[in-house]
Every structure is written in C-alpha cells, then in structure tokens.
C-alpha positions as CSV (number, residue, x, y, z in Angstrom):
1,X,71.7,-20.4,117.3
2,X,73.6,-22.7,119.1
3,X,77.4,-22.7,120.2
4,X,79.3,-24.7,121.6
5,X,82.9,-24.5,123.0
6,X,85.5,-26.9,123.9
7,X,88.6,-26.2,126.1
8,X,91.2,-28.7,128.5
9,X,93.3,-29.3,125.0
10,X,96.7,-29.2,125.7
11,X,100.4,-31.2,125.7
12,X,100.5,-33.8,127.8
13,X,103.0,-37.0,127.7
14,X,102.6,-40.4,126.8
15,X,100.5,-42.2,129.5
16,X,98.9,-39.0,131.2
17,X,95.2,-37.6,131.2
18,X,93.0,-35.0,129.8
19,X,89.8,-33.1,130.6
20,X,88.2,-32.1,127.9
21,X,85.1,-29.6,128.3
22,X,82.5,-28.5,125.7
23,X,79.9,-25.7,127.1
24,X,76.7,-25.6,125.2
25,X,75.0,-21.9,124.6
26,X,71.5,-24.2,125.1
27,X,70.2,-26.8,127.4
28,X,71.9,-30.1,126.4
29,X,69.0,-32.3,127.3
30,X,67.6,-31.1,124.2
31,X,69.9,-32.7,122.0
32,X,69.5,-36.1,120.4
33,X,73.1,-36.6,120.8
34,X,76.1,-35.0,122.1
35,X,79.8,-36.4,120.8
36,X,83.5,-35.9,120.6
37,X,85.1,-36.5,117.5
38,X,88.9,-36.3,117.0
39,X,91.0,-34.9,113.0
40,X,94.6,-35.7,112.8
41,X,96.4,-33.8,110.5
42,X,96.1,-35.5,106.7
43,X,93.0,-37.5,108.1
44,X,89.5,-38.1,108.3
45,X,87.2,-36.9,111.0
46,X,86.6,-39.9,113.2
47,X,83.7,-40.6,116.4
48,X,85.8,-40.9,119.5
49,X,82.4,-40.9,121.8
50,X,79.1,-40.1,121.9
51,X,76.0,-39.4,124.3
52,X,72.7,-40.9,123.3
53,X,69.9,-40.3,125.2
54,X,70.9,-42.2,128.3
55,X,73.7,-44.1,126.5
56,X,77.5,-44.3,126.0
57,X,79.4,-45.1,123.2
58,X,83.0,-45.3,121.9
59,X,85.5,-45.8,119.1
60,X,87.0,-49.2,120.3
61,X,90.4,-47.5,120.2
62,X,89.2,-45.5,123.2
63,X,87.1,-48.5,125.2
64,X,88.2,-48.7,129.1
65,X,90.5,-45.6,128.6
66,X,88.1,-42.6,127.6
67,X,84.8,-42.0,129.3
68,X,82.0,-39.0,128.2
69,X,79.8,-37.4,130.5
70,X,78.0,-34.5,130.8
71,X,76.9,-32.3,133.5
72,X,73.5,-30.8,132.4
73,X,72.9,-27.8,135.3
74,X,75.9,-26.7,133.4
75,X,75.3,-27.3,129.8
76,X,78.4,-29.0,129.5
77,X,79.9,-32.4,128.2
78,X,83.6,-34.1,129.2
79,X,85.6,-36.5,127.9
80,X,88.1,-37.8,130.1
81,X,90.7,-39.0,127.9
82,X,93.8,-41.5,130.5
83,X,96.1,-43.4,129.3
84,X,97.1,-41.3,126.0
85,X,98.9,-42.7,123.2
86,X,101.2,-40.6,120.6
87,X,98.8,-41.6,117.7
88,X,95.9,-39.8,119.8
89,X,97.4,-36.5,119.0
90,X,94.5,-33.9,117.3
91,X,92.1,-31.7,117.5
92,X,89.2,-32.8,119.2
93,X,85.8,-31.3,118.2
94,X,82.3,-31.3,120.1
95,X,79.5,-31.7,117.9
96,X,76.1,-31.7,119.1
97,X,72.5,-32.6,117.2
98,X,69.4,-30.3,118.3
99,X,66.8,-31.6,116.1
100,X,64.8,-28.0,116.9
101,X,67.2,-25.8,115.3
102,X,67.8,-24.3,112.0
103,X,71.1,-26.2,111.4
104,X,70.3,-29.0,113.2
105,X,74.0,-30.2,114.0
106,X,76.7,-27.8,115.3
107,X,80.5,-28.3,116.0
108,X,82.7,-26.8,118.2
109,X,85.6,-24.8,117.1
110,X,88.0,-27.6,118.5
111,X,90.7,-27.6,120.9
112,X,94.1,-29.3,120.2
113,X,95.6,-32.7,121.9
114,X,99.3,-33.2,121.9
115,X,100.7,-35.9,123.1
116,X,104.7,-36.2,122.9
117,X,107.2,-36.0,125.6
C-alpha cells in the first residue's frame, strides 16, 4: 500500500512563497508519474504540475512561477510555489501513479494554501 503525505500548506500573503512537500511510503522512482494538483472550494480538481519520467510540466497559470522536483534518497516530491496570487488559494493534493500496485494511483490527504493578507 502506498501513502503519501503532503505538508508546507499554510497562509501566506500575496506575492510570497511556499514549500510544499509530499513523502512517499515507497520508492518514487517507481512511479510513472508524480503530480500536484490543486481544489478550490466549489471547483474542479485541476493539474498544477507533474513529474514524468525525466520531465516537467505545468498548468500555464503556474509557468515561470511554480517549479516540481523531487528528491528521491528521500522519497519525497516539492513544489515551490513564488509569486502567489489570491485566486491560488486551496488545497493542494499529491497524487502519484505506481503501475505495480493494487490501486494503481494514490492521493495525498492534502494540505491547505491560503493566500490573503
């Protein structure tokens, strides 16, 4: 089974910067993809980033001010969020895809992003 858990939510004003974290229960490298995905209240779900395989990619919203990475000794994935706007307010989930595993596809239990001064 895998988990994964997310932390660095958190208030933060207009303009500043965030750390997210997710920590993995299981090696990262064996997942197809690793991403962030963001829910506002009343909305959709919605990709905010993604790891796949050796690649980067991002909601255009987010391009030049958000950047994913993960650190794989520690089984963890960031997103470095600068530069954050009111409308970015939400909770931001980790999800990850392990192909092996029963489920196939977890998702973190989410850690909330305020932004407001």
């Amino acid at each position: 089974q895998v988990q994964l858990v997310e932390s660095g939510g958190g208030l933060v004003q207009p303009g500043g910067s965030l750390r997210l974290s997710c920590a993995s229960s299981v090696n990262i490298f064996g997942a197809s993809a690793m991403g962030w995905y963001r829910q506002a209240p009343g909305k959709q779900r919605v990709l905010v980033a993604v790891i796949v395989g050796g690649s980067t990619n991002y909601a255009d919203s987010v391009k030049g001010r958000f950047t994913i990475s993960r650190d794989a000794p520690k089984n963890t994935v960031y997103l470095q969020m600068n530069s954050l706007r009111r409308e970015e307010s939400a909770v931001y989930f980790c999800n990850g895809r392990f192909p092996w595993s029963s489920k196939g596809a977890y998702w973190g239990q989410g850690t909330q992003v305020t932004v407001s001064s």
